[in-house]
N, C-alpha and C positions, 0 to 999 in steps of 0.2 A: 591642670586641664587647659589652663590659658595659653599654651603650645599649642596643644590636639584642637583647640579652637579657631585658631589661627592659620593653621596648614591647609596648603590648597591641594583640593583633592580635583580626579577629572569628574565628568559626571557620573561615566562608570563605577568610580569610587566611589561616588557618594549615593548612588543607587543602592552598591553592596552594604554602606556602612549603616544607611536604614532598615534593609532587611535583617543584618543579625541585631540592631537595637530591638525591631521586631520580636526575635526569637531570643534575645533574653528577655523580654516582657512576658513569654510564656513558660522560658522558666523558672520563675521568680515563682508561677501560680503551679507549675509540676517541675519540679528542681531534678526529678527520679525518672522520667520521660526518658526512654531506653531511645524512642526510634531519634528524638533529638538530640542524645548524647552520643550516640554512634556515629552521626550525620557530622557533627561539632568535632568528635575525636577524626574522624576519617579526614577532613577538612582541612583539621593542622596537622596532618601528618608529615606534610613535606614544605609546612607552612611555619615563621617564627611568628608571625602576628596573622590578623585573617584575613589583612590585604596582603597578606604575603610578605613584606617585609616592615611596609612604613605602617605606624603606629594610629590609631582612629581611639578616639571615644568608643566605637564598637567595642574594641577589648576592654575597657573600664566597664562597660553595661553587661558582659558577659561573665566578667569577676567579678562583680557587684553580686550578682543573681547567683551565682554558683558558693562564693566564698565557703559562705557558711554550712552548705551541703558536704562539698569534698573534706572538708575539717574531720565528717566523721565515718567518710568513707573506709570501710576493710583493707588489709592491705592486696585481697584479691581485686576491690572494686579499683583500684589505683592501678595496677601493674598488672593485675592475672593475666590470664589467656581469653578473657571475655573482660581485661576492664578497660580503662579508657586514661592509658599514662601520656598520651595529648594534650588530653587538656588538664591532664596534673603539671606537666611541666610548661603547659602556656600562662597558667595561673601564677606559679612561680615567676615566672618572667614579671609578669605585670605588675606585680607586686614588690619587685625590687627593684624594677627598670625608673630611674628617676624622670625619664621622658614620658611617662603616662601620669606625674605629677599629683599618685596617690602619697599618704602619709599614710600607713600602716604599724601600728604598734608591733613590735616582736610577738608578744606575745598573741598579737590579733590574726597571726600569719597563717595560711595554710602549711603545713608543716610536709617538708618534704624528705626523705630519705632516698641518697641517690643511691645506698648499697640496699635498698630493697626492691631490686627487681626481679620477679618471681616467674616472668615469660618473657621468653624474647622468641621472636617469629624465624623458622629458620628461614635462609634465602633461598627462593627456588633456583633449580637449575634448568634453564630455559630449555637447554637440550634435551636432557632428560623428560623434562615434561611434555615434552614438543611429540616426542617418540612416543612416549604416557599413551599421549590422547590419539594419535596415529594407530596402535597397537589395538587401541576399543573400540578406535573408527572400522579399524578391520575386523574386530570381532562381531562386530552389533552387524555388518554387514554380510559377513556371513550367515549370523542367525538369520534374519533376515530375508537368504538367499533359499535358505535351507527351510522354511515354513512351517511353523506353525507344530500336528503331531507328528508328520510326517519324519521331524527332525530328531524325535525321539527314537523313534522307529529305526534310523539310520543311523544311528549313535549305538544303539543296543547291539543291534545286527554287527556294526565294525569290531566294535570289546567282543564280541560270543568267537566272530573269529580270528581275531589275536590272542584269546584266551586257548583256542582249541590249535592255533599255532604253533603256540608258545611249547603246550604240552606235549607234539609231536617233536620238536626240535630236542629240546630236554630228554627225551626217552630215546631218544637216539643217540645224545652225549654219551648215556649211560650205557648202553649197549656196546660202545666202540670202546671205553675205560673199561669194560669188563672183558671185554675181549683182549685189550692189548696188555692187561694186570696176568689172563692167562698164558699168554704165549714169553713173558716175558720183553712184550716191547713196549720203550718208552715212548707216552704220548704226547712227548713235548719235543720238538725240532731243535737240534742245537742252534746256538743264538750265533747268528754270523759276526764276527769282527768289526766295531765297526772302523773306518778308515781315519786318523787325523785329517781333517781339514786344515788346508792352507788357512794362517789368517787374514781376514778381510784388510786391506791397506786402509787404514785410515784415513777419512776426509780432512781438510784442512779446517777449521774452524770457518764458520762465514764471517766475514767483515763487517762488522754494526758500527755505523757511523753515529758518534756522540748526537744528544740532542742540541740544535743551534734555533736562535734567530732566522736565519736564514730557510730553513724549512718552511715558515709564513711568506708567503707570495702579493707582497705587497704590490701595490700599482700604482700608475695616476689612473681615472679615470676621470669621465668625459660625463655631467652630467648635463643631459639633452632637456629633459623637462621632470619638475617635480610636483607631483598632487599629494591634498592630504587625501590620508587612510580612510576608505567608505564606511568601516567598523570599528574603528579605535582611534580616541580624540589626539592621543599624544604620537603617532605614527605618522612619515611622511613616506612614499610609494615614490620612488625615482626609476626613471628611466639612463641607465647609463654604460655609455661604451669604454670597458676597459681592456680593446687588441684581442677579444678573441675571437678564433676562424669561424669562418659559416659551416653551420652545422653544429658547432659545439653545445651539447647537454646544456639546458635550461637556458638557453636565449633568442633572442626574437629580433628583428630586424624591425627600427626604426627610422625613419629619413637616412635611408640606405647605409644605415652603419650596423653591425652586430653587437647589440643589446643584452643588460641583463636587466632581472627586475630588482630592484633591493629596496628594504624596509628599513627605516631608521628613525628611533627616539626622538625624534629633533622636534617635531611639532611644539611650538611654545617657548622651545629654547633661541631656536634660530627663524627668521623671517621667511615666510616661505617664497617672496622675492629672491633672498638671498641664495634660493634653493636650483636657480634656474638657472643652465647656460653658465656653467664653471666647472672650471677643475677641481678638483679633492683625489685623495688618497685612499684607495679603497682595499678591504684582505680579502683575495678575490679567493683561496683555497678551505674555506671553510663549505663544513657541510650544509647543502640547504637547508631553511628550514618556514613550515608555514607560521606566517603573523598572522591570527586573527583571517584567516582564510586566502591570505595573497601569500606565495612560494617567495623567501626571498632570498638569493642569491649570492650573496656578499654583505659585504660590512664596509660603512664608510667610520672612517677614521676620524676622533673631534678629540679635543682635547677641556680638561676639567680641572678644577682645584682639585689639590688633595684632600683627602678628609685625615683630620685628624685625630688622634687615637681617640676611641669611646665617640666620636661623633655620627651620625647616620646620615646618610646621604637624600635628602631630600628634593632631589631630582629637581631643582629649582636653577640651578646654572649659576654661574655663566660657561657657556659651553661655546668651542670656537671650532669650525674645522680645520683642519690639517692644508697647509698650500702648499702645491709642489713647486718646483720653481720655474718662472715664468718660461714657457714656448715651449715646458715638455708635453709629451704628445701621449694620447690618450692610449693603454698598454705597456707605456715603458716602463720597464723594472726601478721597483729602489729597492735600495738594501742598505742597512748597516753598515759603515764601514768598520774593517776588522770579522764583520762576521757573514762575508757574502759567500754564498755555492748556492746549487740548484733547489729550488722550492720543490715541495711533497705537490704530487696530483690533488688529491683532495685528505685535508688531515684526518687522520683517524679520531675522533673523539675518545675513545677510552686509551690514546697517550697525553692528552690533553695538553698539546704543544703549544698551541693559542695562551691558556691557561696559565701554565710556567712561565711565560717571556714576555708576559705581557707586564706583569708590573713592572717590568725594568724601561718601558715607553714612556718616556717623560723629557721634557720641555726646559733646556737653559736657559741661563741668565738674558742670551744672546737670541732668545724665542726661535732657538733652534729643536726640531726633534731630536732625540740620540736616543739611543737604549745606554742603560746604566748595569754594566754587568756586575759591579756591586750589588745592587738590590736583586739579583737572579744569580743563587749560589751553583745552579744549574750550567751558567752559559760558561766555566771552565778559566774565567779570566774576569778581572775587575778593569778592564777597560772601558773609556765610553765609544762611541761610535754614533758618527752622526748617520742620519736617513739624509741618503746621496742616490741621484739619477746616475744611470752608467758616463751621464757627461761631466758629472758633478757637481751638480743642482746641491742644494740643502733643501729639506723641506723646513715648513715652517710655520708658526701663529701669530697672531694679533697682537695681543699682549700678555696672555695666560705665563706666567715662568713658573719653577716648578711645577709644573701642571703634569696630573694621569694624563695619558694618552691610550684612546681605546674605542 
């Protein structure tokens, strides 16, 4: 515990980590409290810890108050289709993660079976569903349209005649089979031949170009002024011009340059001095996306230790940004060398290019950036390749060597 006592949280954090100490006090006194284990499972569903990643006393006061309840839960109450495997497997977590600094007997343990899972939720299909609810939209709206008994009425009336349709059509089938059964002629038209078709010429297969580095659209950019975040302690809100034209989707013109807004971690890490009137390296092709209610538009570039296996990152730094090299100009391309062509307009998130390429960003001896096609069995070649302006600049850090870059 003398870890999780130590770790600096923002106050957000530590706002969150009193309220669930909160709500394990109440279920220590209702451990069976359906609307607070639903609340709890729903919570971690897409969660390893209840801050989300980094570890709090919270989760110790929430196994604390649980342990001994889930011990003798069913194996529906664990896994079913109404039970809550959430917080079955956050409980496991915290009970054998040596970073929440319990000692737990074996025998003390919540006991978990991973081959007894008895529901799993299938995934919707958005389109499907999409259509689902479109299809009842037009239903419910028709009723609607249609009033009350009125619509009864008109529902009867239609069936009475398609029923009395149906049985004039029919009675005349019969009629014309008895007649042509008598004269001897067939009721069926011989079947015409049909014709071979020429075959279709074949398309040429499309070209799919390999995934590369190079598809991230790296930049320098220009940062003009940086504030911290109105609603989140650890966010810095910069203003910065990285070469794109007026008019371009989501920027705004400052001291007559064209603007993006971008958000970035750094509060805490980096000085917000440090933050004003400088160049950095920015990945201007990623999807927007909102912080904390401000849209931000890019991603600046810093560089970090690596973490080491089984270690957790504690978001404590040292963190440095990325320098391009001196008198490039705010817009100018870098790229890789060995792995330059044209950047993607804006990356698609479910090929997750960012994602792939991004471990291989990391920092030489020489506190030079390069990508390492080693560590990215993706980019087709184990070469390195430094991050170079089209003039051939190197980019570059302070002191961080092997360091993430990201």
């Amino acid at each position: 515990m003398a870890a999780l006592e130590s770790q600096k949280l923002t106050p957000t954090e530590e706002t969150e980590v009193k309220q669930w100490i909160t709500t394990s006090e109440r279920l220590k006194s209702s451990p069976s409290d359906a609307s607070i284990l639903d609340k709890l499972n729903s919570h971690l569903t897409s969660r390893t810890t209840l801050l989300g990643t980094k570890p709090s006393k919270a989760d110790v006061a929430i196994y604390e108050s649980l342990a001994s309840t889930v011990k003798s839960w069913t194996p529906e109450q664990r896994t079913g289709e109404h039970g809550h495997p959430h917080i079955l497997r956050h409980l496991d977590f915290v009970q054998n993660s040596g970073v929440f600094g319990l000692k737990v007997d074996d025998a003390e343990k919540v006991k978990v079976d991973l081959d007894e899972v008895l529901y799993v939720k299938s995934p919707v299909d958005a389109k499907a569903e999409k259509e689902r609810l479109k299809k009842e939209k037009a239903a419910a709206a028709a009723a609607a349209a249609a009033g009350g008994e009125g619509s009864g009425i008109t529902t009867t009336l239609v069936d009475r005649t398609k029923a009395a349709a149906e049985t004039v059509v029919n009675a005349a089938v019969e009629v014309k089979d008895k007649a042509a059964a008598a004269v001897g002629v067939a009721t069926e038209k011989p079947k015409k031949e049909k014709k071979e078709k020429a075959p279709k010429p074949q398309k040429a297969p499309a070209v799919t170009n390999p995934p590369s580095p190079h598809l991230i659209d790296l930049r320098v950019g220009h940062i003009l002024k940086a504030i911290k975040h109105p609603e989140a302690d650890s966010l810095y809100v910069s203003t910065i011009a990285m070469g794109d034209k007026p008019g371009t989707d989501d920027t705004s013109e400052y001291e007559g340059q064209v603007c993006r807004t971008v958000c970035s971690g750094l509060n805490g890490l980096i000085p917000l001095e440090e933050m004003q009137d400088r160049k950095v390296v920015v990945v201007a092709n990623l999807k927007p996306v909102k912080m904390r209610g401000i849209k931000s538009c890019a991603m600046v570039l810093a560089a970090s230790p690596k973490l080491k296996e089984g270690e957790v990152d504690d978001h404590k730094g040292p963190v440095e940004l990325v320098i391009p090299p001196e008198g490039a100009p705010a817009g100018e391309r870098v790229t890789f060398d060995g792995w330059r062509g044209e950047p993607e307009g804006v990356l698609n998130p479910k090929k997750k290019v960012w994602e792939t390429f991004q471990p291989g960003f990391t920092t030489t001896d020489a506190l030079e950036v390069v990508f390492d096609g080693k560590l990215v069995k993706e980019a087709g070649k184990e070469e390195v390749g430094k991050l170079t302006t089209a003039s051939g600049g190197v980019c570059t850090v302070k002191t961080l060597k092997g360091a993430t870059v990201r």
